[in-house]
C-alpha positions as CSV (number, residue, x, y, z in Angstrom):
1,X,0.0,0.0,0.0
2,X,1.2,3.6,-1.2
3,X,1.6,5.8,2.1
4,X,1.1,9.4,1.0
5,X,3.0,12.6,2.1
6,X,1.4,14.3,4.7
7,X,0.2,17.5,2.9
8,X,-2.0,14.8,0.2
9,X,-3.7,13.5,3.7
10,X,-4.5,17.0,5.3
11,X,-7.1,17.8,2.6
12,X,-8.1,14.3,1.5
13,X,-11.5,14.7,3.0
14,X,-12.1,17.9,1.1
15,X,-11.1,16.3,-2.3
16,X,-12.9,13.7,-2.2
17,X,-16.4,15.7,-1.2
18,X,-15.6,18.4,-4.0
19,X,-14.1,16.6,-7.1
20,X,-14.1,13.1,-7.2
21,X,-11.8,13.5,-10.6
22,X,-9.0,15.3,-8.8
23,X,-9.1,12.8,-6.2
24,X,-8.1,10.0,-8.9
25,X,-5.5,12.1,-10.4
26,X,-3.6,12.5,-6.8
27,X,-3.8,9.2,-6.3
28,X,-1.9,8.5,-9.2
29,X,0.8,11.1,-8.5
30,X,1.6,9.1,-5.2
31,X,1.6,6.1,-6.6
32,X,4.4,7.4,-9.0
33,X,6.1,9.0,-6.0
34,X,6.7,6.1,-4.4
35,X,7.7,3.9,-6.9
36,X,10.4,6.6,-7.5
37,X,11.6,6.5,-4.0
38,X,11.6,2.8,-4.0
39,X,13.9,2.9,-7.3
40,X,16.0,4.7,-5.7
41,X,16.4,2.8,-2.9
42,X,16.8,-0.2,-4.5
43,X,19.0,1.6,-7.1
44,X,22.9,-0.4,-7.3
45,X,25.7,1.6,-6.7
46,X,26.5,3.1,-9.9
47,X,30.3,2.6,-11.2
48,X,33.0,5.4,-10.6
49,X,33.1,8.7,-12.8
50,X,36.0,9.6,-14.9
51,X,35.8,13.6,-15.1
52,X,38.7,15.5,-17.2
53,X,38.7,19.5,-17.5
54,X,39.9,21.8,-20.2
55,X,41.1,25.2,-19.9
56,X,41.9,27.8,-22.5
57,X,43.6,31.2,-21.8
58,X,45.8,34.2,-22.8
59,X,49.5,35.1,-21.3
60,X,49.7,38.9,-22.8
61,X,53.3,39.2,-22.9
62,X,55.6,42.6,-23.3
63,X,55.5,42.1,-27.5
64,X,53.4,39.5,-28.0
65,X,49.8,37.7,-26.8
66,X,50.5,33.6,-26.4
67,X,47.5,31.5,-26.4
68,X,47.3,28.1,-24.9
69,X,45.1,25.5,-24.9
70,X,45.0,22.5,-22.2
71,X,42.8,19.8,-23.4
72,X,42.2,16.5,-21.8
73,X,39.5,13.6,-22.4
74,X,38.5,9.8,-22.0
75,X,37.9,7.6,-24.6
76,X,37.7,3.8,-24.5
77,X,39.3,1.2,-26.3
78,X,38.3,-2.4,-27.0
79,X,42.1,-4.2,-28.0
80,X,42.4,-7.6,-30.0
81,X,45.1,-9.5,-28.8
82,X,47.2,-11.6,-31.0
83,X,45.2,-14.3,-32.2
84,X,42.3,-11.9,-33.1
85,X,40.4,-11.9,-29.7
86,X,39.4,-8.8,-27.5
87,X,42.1,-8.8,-25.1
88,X,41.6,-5.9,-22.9
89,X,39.2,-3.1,-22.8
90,X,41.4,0.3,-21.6
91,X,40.4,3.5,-20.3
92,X,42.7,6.4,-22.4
93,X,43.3,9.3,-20.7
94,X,44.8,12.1,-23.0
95,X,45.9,15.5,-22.2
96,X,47.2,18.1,-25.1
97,X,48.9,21.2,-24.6
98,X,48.8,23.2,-27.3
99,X,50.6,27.0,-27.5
100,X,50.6,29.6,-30.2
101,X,52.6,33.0,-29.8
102,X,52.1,36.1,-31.9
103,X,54.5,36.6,-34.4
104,X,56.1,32.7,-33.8
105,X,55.5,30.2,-36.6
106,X,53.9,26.9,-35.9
107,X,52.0,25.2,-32.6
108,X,54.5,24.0,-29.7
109,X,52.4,21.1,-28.6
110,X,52.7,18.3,-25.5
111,X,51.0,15.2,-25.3
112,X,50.5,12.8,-21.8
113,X,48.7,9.8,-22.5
114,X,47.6,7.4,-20.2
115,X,45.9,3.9,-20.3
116,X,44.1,2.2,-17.7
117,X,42.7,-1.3,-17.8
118,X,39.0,-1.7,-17.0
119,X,38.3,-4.3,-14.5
120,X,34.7,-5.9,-14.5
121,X,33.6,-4.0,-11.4
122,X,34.0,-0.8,-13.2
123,X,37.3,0.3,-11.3
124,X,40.4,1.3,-13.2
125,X,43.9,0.2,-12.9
126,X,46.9,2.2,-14.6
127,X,49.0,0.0,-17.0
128,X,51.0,3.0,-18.7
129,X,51.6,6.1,-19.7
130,X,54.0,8.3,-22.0
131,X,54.8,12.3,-22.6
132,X,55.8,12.9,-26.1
133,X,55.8,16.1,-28.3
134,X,52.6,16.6,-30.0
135,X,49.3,18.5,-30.7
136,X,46.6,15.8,-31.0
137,X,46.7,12.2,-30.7
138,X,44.2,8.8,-31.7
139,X,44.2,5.3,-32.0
140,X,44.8,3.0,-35.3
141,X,44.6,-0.3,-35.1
142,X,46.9,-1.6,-31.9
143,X,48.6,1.7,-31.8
144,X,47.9,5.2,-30.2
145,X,49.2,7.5,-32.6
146,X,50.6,11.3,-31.8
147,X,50.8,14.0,-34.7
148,X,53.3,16.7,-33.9
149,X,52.1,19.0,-37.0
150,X,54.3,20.5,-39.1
151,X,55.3,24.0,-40.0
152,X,56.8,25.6,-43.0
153,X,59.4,23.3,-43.5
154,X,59.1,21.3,-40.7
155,X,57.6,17.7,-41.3
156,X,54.6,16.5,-40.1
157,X,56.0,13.7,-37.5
158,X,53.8,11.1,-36.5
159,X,54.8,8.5,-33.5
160,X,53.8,5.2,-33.0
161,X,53.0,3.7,-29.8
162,X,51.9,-0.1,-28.5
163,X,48.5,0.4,-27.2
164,X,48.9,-2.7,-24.7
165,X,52.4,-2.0,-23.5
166,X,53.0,2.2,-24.1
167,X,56.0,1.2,-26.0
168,X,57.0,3.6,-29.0
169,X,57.8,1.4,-31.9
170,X,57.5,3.7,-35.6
171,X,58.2,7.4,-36.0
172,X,57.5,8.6,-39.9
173,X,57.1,11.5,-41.6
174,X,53.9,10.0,-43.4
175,X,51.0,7.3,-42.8
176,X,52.4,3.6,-41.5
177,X,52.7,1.4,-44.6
178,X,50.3,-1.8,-44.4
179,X,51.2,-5.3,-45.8
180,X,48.6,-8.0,-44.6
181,X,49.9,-11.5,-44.8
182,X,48.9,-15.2,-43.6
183,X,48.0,-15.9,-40.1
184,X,45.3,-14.6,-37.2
185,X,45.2,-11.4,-35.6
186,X,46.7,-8.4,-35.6
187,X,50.4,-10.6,-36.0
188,X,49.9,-11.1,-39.6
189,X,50.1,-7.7,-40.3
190,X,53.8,-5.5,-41.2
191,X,54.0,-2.5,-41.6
192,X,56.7,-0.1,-43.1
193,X,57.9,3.9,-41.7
194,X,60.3,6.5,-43.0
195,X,61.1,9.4,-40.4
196,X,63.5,11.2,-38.5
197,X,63.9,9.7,-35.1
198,X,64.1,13.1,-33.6
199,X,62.6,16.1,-34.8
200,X,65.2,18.9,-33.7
201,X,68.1,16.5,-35.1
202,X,67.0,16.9,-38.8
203,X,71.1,17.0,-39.7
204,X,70.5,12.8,-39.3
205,X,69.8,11.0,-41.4
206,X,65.8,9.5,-41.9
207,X,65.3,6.1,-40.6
208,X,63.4,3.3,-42.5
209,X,61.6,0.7,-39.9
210,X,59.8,-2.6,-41.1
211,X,58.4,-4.8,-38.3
212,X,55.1,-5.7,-36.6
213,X,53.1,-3.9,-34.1
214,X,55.0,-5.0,-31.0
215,X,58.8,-4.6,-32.3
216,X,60.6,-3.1,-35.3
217,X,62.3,-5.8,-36.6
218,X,64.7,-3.9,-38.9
219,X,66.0,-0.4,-38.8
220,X,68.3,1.3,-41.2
221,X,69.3,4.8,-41.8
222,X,68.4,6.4,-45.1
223,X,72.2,8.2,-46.0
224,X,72.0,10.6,-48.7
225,X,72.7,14.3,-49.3
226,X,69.0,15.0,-49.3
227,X,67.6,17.9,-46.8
228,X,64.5,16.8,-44.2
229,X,62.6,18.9,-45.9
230,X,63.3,17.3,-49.1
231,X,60.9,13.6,-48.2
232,X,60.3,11.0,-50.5
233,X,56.9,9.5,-51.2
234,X,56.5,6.1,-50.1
235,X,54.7,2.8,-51.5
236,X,55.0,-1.2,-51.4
237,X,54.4,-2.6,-54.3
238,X,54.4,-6.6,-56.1
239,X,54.6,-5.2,-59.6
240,X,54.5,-2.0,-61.1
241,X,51.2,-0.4,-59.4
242,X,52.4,1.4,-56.6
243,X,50.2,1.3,-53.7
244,X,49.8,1.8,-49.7
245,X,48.4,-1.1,-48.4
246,X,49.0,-4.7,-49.8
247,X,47.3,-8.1,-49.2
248,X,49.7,-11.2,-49.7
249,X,47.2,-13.4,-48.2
250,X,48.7,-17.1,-49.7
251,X,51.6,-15.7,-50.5
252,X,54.9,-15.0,-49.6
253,X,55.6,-11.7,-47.5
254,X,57.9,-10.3,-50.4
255,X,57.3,-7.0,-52.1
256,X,59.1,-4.0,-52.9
257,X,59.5,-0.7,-50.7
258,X,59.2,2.2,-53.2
259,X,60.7,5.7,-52.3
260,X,59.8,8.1,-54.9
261,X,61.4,12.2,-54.9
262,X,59.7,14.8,-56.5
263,X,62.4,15.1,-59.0
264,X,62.2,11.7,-60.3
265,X,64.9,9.8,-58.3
266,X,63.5,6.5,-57.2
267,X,64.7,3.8,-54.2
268,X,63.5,0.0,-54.5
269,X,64.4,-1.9,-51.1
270,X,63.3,-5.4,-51.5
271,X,61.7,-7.3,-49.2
272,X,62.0,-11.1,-49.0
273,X,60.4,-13.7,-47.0
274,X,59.7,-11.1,-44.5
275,X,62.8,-9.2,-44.0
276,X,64.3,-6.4,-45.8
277,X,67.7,-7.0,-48.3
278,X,69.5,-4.2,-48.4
279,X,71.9,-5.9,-50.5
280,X,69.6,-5.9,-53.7
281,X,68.4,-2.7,-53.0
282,X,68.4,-0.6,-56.6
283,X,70.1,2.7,-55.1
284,X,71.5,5.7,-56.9
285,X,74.8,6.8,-56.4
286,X,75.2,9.0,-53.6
287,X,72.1,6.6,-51.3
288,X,72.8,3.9,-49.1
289,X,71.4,1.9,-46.0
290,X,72.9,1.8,-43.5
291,X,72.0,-1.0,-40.9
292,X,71.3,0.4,-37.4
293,X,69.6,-2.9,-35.9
């Protein structure tokens, strides 16, 4: 039986002898009252809350206005594990600090990310986390992937972390490189990057990385007189159709790295039964590789 409150019961009496209508309608009223109040005592406890703020502001210097952004959010993340199964489902945590100044090209930008495994009660446990120079950050495939954007002639540089472990693997100067071959999972992919390992040491030489998305197998530096600013395009190919991406599904994991210059000049690096051969390479004079691991 529904106990009304007592300001329904003081006039009851007078209700029902004036309108028997508005009597029915009060009725119903309380009996939605209290099956509110019982929901909400029977209510579970609800999971925790993950809250992240963001800030924007102005620092008026002597000569110039900087403005800064600090942006941080949640998202999550369901990962496959090796053989093709949902492994782990992880809470990312991102924070971007983004700052422009009058007068100063480009946007300096800093990047924390953290991960945290979900546990089936709802609570949170951290498993990593990494700083690395950038402006914005998302994931792609196993990888959580930070974009440091360029500027003038500064490269775009993109760096590749492990999205189970926090390990950086790839830094390129373009999009990863996909070959899928034979097996399950997210092993049976390679992939292929061409960068600079470190963005304020553009006098070294670019790196060119082949390996899978939990080690770079093979690393080599890319020796020429070429400036950074001066990057070749990038394909894998089987034949002559240049492309991105390549299936060798049933076949062999042996294809061709293509690295194309505006001017014409062109690199093939072979790859054969799944490792590079820098000894057949077809390399003008004045390129080399040079093995670094």
């Amino acid at each position: 039986m529904i106990s009304l409150p007592t300001h329904f019961r003081l006039r009851w009496k007078w209700i029902l002898r004036e309108d028997p209508v508005k009597m029915v309608a009060i009725v119903l009223v309380a009996v939605l009252f209290g099956l509110q109040n019982t929901h909400l005592r029977t209510e579970k406890k609800a999971v925790p809350w993950y809250r992240a703020e963001s800030s924007a502001y102005v620092v008026r210097g002597k000569d110039a206005w900087t403005y800064l952004t600090e942006n941080r959010s949640f998202r999550f993340a369901e990962v496959l594990g090796d053989t093709g199964n949902y492994e782990a489902v992880l809470l990312l945590e991102e924070a971007y600090r983004n700052e422009r100044t009058d007068g100063v090209e480009g946007v300096q930008g800093h990047a924390t990310v953290k991960a945290w495994t979900v546990k089936r009660d709802g609570e949170r446990e951290l498993r990593w986390t990494f700083q690395e120079t950038g402006n914005e950050g998302d994931m792609e495939d196993r990888f959580f992937r930070v974009t440091a954007w360029g500027c003038c002639d500064i490269p775009t540089v993109y760096s590749y972390y492990n999205v189970l472990t926090g390990k950086k693997l790839y830094v390129s100067n373009s999009d990863l490189l996909k070959v899928w071959g034979d097996g399950d999972g997210p092993q049976a992919w390679r992939y292929v990057a061409l960068g600079y390992a470190d963005r304020n040491k553009f006098d070294q030489p670019p790196q060119l990385q082949y390996g899978t998305d939990k080690r770079v197998a093979q690393l080599f530096s890319l020796v020429s007189a070429r400036e950074y600013y001066d990057a070749p395009q990038m394909y894998v190919a089987t034949n002559e159709q240049l492309e991105k991406s390549l299936d060798l599904r049933g076949s062999p994991k042996s294809f061709l790295i293509v690295l194309k210059y505006q001017d014409g000049v062109e690199l093939r690096i072979p790859v054969e039964n799944d490792a590079i051969r820098p000894e057949s390479a077809t390399l003008p004079k004045g390129y080399a590789l040079r093995l670094e691991r």
